[in-house]
N, C-alpha and C positions, 0 to 999 in steps of 0.2 A: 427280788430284793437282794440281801446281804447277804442269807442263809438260810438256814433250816428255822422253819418260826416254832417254837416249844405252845403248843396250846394250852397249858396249864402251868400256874404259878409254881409250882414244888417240881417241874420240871425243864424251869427256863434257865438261861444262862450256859447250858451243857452243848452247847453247837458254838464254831467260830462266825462271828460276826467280818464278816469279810467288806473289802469295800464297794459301794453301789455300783450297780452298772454304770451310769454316768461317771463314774471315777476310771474306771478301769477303761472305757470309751479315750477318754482324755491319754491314757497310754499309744495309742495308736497302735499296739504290739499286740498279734493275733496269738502268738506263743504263751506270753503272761496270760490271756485271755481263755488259752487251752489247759494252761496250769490252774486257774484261778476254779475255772469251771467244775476240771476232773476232783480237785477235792471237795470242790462241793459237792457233788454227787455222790465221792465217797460218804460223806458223813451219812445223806440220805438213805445211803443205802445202811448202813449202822444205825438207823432212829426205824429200819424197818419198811421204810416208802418206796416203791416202783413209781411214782410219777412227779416229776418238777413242773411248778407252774411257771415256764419259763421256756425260753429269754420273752421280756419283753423288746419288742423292736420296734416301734412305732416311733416314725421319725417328727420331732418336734416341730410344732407348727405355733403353738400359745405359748410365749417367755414365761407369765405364770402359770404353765400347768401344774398341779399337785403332784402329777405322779412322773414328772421328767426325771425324777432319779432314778427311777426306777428302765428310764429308757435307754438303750445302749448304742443308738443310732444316734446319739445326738440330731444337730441338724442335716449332716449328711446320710441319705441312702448307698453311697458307696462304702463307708464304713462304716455304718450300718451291717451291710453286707458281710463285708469279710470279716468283722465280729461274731456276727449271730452264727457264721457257719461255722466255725471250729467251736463256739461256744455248744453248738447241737451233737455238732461230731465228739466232741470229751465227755459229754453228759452220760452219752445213749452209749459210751463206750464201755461207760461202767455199768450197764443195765438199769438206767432210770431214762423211763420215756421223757421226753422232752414238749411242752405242750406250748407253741409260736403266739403270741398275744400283743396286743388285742385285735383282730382283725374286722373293722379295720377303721380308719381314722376317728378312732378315739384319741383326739388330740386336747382334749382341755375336761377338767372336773366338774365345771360348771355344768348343773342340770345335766349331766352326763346322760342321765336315764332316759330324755326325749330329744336330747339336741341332736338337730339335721344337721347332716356334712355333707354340703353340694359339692361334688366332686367329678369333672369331667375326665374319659377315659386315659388322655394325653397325661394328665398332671398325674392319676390315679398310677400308670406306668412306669412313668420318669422319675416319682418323686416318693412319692409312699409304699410303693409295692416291693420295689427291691431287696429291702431285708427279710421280708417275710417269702419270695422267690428264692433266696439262699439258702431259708432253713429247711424249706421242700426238698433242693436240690441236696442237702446233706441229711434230708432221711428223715424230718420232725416228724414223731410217732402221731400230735393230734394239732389243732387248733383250737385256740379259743373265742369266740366271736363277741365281739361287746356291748357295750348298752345301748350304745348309740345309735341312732338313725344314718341312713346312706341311702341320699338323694328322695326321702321319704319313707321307706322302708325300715323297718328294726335289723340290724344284722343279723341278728338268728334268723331270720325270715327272710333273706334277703336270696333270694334266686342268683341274681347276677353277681353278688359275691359269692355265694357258697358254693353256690355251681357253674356256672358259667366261666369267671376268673379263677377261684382256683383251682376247682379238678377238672377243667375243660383245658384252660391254659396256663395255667402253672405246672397241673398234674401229680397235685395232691392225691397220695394214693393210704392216708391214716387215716384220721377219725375226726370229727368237728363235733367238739364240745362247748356247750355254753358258758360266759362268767355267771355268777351266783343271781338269779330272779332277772337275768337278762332273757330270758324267753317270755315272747308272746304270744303264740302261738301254734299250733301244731303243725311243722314243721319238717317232719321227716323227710316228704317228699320233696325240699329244698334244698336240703344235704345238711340237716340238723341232727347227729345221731347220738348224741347223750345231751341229757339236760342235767345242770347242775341243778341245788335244790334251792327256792325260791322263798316267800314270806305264805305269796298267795298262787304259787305255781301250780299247776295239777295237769297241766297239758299232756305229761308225759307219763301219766297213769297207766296203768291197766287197761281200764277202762276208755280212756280215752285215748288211747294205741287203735283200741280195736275198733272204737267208735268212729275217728277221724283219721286213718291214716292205714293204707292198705297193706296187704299182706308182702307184696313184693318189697315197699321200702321199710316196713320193720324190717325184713330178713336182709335188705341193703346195709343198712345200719348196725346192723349185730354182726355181720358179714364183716365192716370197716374196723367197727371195734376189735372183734377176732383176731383178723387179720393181723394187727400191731400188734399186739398181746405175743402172738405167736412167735411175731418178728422181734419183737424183742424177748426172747424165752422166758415169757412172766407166767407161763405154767409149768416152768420146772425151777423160776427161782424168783416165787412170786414177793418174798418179803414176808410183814407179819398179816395176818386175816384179823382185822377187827370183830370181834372190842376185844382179841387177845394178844394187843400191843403195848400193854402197859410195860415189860421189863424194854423193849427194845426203845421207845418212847426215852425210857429213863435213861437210855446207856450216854456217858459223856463223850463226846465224839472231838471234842479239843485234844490239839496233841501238839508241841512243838514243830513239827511239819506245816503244820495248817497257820500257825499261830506267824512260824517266818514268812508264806506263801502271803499272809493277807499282809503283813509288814512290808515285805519288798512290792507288792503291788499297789499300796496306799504311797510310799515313795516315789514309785513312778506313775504315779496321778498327780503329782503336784504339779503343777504351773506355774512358769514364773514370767509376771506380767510385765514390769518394771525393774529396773536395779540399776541405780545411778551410782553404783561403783561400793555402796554400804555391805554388799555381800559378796562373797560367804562373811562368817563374824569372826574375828581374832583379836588375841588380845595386843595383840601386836599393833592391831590396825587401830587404835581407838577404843575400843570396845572392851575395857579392865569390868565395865560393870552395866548392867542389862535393866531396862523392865519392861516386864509382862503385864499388860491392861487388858481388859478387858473381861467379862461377863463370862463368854465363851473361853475364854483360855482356863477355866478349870471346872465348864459345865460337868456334871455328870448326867450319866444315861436317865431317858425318863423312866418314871416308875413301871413296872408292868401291869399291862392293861388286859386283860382278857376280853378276847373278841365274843360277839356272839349279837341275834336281832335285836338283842334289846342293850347294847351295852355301845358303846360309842367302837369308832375304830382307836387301836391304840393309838396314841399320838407319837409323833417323828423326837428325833431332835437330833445333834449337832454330827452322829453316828452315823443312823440309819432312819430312812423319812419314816412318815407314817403311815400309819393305813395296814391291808392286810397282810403287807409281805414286811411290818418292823421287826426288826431285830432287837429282842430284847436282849443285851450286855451287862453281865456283872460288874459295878464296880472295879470289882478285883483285878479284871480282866481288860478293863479300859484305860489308853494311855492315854489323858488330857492334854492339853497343848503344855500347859505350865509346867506338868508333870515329862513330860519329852525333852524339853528347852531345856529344865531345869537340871535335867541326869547330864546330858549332854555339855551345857554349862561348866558343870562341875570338874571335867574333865578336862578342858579345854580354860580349866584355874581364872574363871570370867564368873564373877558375883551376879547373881539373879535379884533383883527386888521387886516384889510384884502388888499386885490391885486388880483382882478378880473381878472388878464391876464396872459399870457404868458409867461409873461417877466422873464426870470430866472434872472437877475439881482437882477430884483426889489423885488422879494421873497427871494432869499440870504440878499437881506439889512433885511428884515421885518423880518425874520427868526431869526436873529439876538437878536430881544430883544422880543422876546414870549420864551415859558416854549415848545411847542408843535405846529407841523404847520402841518395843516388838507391841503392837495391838494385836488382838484374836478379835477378828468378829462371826458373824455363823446368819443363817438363816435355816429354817424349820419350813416342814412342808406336811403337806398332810393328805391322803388320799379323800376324795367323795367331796374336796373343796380346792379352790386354786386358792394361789397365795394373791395375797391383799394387796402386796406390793411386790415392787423387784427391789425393795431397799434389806437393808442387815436388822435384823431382831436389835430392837430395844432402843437406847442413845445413844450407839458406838460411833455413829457417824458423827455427831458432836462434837463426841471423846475425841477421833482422828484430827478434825479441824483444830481441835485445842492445842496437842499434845502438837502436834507436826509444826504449830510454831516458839516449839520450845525447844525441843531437841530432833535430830537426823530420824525421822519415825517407817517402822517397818509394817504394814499391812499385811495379816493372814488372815482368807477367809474361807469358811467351815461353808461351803453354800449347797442350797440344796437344790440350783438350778442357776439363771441367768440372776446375775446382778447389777445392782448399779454402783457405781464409784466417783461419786459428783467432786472426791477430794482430792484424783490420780494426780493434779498435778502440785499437788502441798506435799507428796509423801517421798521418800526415797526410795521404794521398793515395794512391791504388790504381789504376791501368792495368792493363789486359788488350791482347793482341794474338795471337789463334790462329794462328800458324806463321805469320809473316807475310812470309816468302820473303826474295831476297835484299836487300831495301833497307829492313830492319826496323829497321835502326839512327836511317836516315833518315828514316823515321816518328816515334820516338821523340825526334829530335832539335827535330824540325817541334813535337809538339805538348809539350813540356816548356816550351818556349822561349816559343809564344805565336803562331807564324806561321800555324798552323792552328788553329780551335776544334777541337777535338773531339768527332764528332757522330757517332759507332760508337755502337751498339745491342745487348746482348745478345740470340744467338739461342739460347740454354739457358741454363738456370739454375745459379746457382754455389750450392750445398746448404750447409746453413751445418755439417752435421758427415756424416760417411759415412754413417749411417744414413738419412737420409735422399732416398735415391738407389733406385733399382733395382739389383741384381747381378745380376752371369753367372747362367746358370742350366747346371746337371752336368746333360745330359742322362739318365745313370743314373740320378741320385738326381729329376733332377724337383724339383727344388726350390731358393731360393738359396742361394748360400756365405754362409759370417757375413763378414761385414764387419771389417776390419782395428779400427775403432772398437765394436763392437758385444761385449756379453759373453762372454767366452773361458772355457773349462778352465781349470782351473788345479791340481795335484799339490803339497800343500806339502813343501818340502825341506828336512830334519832340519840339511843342511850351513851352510844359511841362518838356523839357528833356529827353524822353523818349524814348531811340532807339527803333528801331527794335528787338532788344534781348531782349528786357527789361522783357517781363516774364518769361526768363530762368532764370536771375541774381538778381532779386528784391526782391524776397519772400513776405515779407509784408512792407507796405508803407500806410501811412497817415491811418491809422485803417482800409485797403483791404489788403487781404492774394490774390496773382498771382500765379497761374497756369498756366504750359506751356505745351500746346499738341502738337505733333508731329503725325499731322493727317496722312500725308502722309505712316508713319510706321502702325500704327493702323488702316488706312484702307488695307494695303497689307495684313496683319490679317484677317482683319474682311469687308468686302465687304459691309454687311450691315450696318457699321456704321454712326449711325445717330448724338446722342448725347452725348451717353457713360455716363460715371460717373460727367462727367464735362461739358460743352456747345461742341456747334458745330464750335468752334473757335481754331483757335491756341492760344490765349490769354484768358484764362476765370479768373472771378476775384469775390470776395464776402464778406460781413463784414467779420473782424474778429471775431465780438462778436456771429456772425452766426456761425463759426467754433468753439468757444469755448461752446456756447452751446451745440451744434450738438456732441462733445465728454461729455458733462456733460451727456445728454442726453442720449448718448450712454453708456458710463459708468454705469448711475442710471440703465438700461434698462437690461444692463452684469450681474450686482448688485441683482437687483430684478429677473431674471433668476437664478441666483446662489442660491439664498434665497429661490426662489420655486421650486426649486430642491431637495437643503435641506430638505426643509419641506414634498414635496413630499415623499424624499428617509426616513424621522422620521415615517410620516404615515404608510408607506409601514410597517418599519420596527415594530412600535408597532403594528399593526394591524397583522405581522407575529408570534409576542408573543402573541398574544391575542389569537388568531387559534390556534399556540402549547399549550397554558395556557387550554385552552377548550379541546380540543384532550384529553390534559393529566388526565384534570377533568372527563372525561366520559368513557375513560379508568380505572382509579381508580375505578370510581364507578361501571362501569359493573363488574372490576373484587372481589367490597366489595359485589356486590348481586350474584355473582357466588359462594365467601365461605361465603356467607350467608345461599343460597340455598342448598348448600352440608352439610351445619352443622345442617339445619330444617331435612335435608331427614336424616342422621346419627340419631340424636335424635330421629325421626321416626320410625326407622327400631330396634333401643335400647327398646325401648317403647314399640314397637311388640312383642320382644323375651320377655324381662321381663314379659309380661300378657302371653304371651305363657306357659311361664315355673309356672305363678302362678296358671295360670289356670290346668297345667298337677298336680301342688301341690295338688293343692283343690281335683281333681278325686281320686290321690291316699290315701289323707285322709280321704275319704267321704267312701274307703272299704281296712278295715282292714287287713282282710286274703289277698289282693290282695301286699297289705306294705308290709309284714310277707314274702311274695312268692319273690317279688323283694329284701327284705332285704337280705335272706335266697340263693340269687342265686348263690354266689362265692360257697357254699358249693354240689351244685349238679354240676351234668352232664349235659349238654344240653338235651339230651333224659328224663333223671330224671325232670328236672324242665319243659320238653311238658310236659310233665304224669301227674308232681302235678297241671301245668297249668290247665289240662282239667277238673281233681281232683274240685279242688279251683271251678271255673266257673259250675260244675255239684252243688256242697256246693251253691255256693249264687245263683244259682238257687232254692234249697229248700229252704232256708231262704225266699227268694222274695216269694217264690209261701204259705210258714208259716205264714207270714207278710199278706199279701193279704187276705187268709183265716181269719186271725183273725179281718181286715177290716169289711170282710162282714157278718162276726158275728153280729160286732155291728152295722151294716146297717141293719140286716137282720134275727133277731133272732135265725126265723124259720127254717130256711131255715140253720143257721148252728144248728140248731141240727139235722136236716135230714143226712145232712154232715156227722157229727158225728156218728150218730145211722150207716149210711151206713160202 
């Protein structure tokens, strides 16, 4: 959740209310993520605790889950990822174990405690496992296994989760602890080594340690537990030993530190969806004077609720959600939207006039004499239940359509998950901020104004109508609910005027478009017809603004198909000219070094002859009579010129053997006049 939860009313409010994981997710920034973490864990460790029930990482699969604020994966497992790791590495830095949840696709509230999650190994891989493969990889002291069923199996019992995927191949080397009455049975020998404590739990007794579960994997499990304890030195700085925690429990762990850390991280959690040029706000620009609508722009925190089996879970609101990780906020301590705007305002010498509620009336009147009207709207969320809709708490959406044709109107929303926004394009500017703890006012004030850019990032998608979402899934039925927007039953009612034909001939009425089945036809077709395209009725019936959507929708979707078509069919084709452009370059070139190489070897064999023939020049100038014999040969016979041939060749044989002699004369004095005299 947000923080440290005070389990007792005379000692809550004394911890920072920081912003949800899903807010701080929306930062994209692993560093805010390691700062946000380490003081949280400070404080923990100041209230006395060695263990965080934390990070949750389970990546979103249900638009209405109950407890997506609480997840920090939004809908990607890559950041998912490199959240959850520095978020374990800051925690465990300051000596409070860190415990990886929920493991594992506990993706929806609904019936939580039996719903199967059929999940094949590819998806389970690719798609849900990687944040929880991060927090291993940075050291998470335990895990916590969920309520849920997996592929049949309860996850506390689940073999091929608890052993096989993670200490076979993740290489989980902490401890696997149960969430609360989520064990079914005994377990140990599956890689189940503490059980949390249950309504009607007793598996992990004494007695039935000893009765069902053998000596080796008790001492496997006390072994794992150990092990971490030690790894993280919680036997030489173990915190306080219950039940003598009451002074630490009480210590106030708010400090100015904490208070700026959850302020500049609720800042960069904002999103900003829209802004047709309205923002930032000056007075310069238009805006001498301001109003604030809406309900949520000066909610305060829900009351405090103490948890416990017979008491409800606290309830959320516009802060921090519900359930067992809420943060319950001082008053004193919580900056409202109206209250942020308003400080902010002041400074910035721009009149505030505001309308705290609902009332679309009372915002058309107020709307009236302001330059710009800032709406707040919010949604609430609650753990052990999914939310009802993906729409805003209460008739703000009304309020938006009123007000937005009165004056330049600005949307901020307080949301405790995915929304929907049927009015984005009546409004001039649209903010999101998922729970953003207690200085959410002071976020909004920040980037209204202009003192911050706004550089939040969606981490799920805002669906532009309900149908386009995933739903709970009824574990009975195995199948999803219809959707609050999606084709309904419909009975016509005689009171209303409404015969019996009335959905053949009506079409649309009072803003619902009718549908008329003739099941009786379409089951002689189709035997197995259950719900078809439309409900299981002869009368089905659904907003219109659902149908106009639903073709806008479909339209953008045709649009953007055609466009990436396009684009695909450009690539292809440059990428085709690129290949012939290459081809043709490597062709040229092999064929410039092929009459390259034919004109080196020509010039070669040119080269050869020319020294050839110089060389034959030089022998015949080097003997004379031999020039004279070839000069002279057109004028003989072939026979005539062997003869002088032999002639010639016997001649410069005496000349060579004249030459020589007259050498060794002068080598040789004596010896040529011996010569001589002989």
């Amino acid at each position: 959740g947000n923080g440290f939860r005070d389990s007792f009313k005379d000692l809550a409010g004394k911890a920072t209310t920081f912003p949800s994981p899903l807010a701080v997710a929306s930062t994209w920034d692993e560093e805010l993520m390691s700062g946000q973490a380490a003081a949280l864990a400070q404080e923990f460790v100041g209230k006395g605790a060695n263990v965080i029930l934390g990070p949750a990482v389970n990546v979103h699969r249900v638009a209405r889950g109950g407890r997506n604020f609480e997840y920090l994966s939004g809908e990607d497992p890559y950041l998912g990822s490199r959240l959850a790791r520095k978020y374990v590495e800051a925690v465990q830095s300051e000596g409070i174990m860190t415990v990886m949840k929920h493991f594992a696709f506990n993706e929806q509230e609904t019936r939580r405690g039996d719903e199967n999650s059929i999940v094949d190994d590819d998806t389970a891989w690719e798609l849900y496992y990687p944040p929880f493969e991060a927090c291993v990889e940075a050291g998470s002291a335990s895990t916590m296994c969920s309520y849920n069923r997996v592929n049949g199996t309860y996850s506390c019992s689940n073999a091929d989760l608890l052993t096989r995927d993670l200490r076979e191949k993740m290489g989980f080397r902490g401890f696997v602890m149960s969430d609360w009455g989520a064990t079914h049975d005994h377990s140990a020998n599956v890689g189940l080594d503490m059980d949390q404590p249950g309504s009607v739990d007793h598996f992990y007794s004494q007695a039935d340690l000893t009765k069902f579960s053998g000596p080796k994997d008790i001492a496997q499990a006390a072994k794992n537990i150990l092990a971490a304890t030690y790894r993280m030195r919680l036997d030489q700085y173990p915190g306080c030993t219950p039940p003598a925690c009451a002074e630490a429990m009480a210590t106030d762990m708010t400090n100015p530190v904490h208070s700026q850390i959850a302020a500049d991280a609720a800042t960069s959690a904002v999103v900003l969806l829209k802004n047709s040029g309205v923002l930032p706000l000056e007075r310069a620009r238009s805006a001498a004077r301001i109003a604030v609508v809406g309900r949520a722009a000066a909610a305060q925190p829900a009351p405090y609720g103490e948890m416990g089996y017979k008491n409800p879970l606290p309830q959320g609101d516009y802060y921090s959600g519900g359930g067992s990780g809420h943060m319950y906020t001082s008053p004193e301590r919580t900056v409202t939207a109206l209250e942020g705007i308003s400080r902010r305002a002041r400074e910035a010498n721009i009149e505030v006039v505001a309308s705290a509620s609902d009332d679309a009336d009372a915002a058309a009147q107020v709307a009236q004499h302001v330059d710009i009207v800032i709406v707040v709207a919010g949604s609430t969320t609650q753990e052990n239940v999914d939310r009802a809709t993906l729409g805003n708490d209460g008739d703000v959406d009304g309020l938006i359509y009123r007000v937005a044709q009165v004056k330049p109107t600005v949307v901020l929303m307080e949301a405790s998950g995915a929304t929907l926004t049927p009015w984005r394009d009546q409004v001039a500017a649209i903010a999101i901020l998922f729970l953003g703890g207690e200085s959410s006012g002071t976020a909004w004030g920040r980037v209204l104004f202009g003192d911050v850019s706004p550089e939040g990032k969606l981490p799920i998608m805002l669906p532009a109508t309900a149908v386009d979402v995933i739903e709970p899934t009824d574990y009975d039925k195995q199948g999803p609910q219809p959707s609050p927007d999606a084709w309904q039953c419909h009975t016509p009612n005689p009171d209303f005027d409404e015969s019996q034909d009335w959905c053949e001939h009506v079409g649309v009425h009072d803003g619902m478009q009718y549908q008329h089945v003739n099941l009786t036809a379409v089951r002689a077709q189709d035997p197995l017809y259950l719900f078809g395209d439309l409900c299981g009725c002869e009368c089905c019936r659904r907003p219109v603004e659902t149908q106009l959507l639903q073709q806008t929708a479909a339209t953008e979707r045709k649009q953007s198909r055609l466009r990436a078509d396009a684009k695909r069919k450009e690539v292809e084709r440059k990428e085709a000219e690129r290949k012939a452009k290459e081809m043709a370059e490597r062709e040229a070139k092999a064929a410039a070094e092929r009459k390259a190489k034919d004109e080196a070897e020509h010039k070669a064999r040119a080269a050869a002859e020319r020294k050839a023939k110089e060389e034959a020049a030089q022998r015949l100038a080097a003997h004379p009579h031999a020039a004279a014999a070839v000069a002279g040969k057109d004028a003989h016979s072939a026979p005539a010129a062997a003869a002088n041939a032999t002639v010639i060749v016997s001649e410069v044989g005496a000349d060579d053997q004249n030459a020589s002699a007259a050498a060794a004369a002068r080598t040789h004095p004596a010896a040529a006049a011996d010569e001589h005299g002989a």
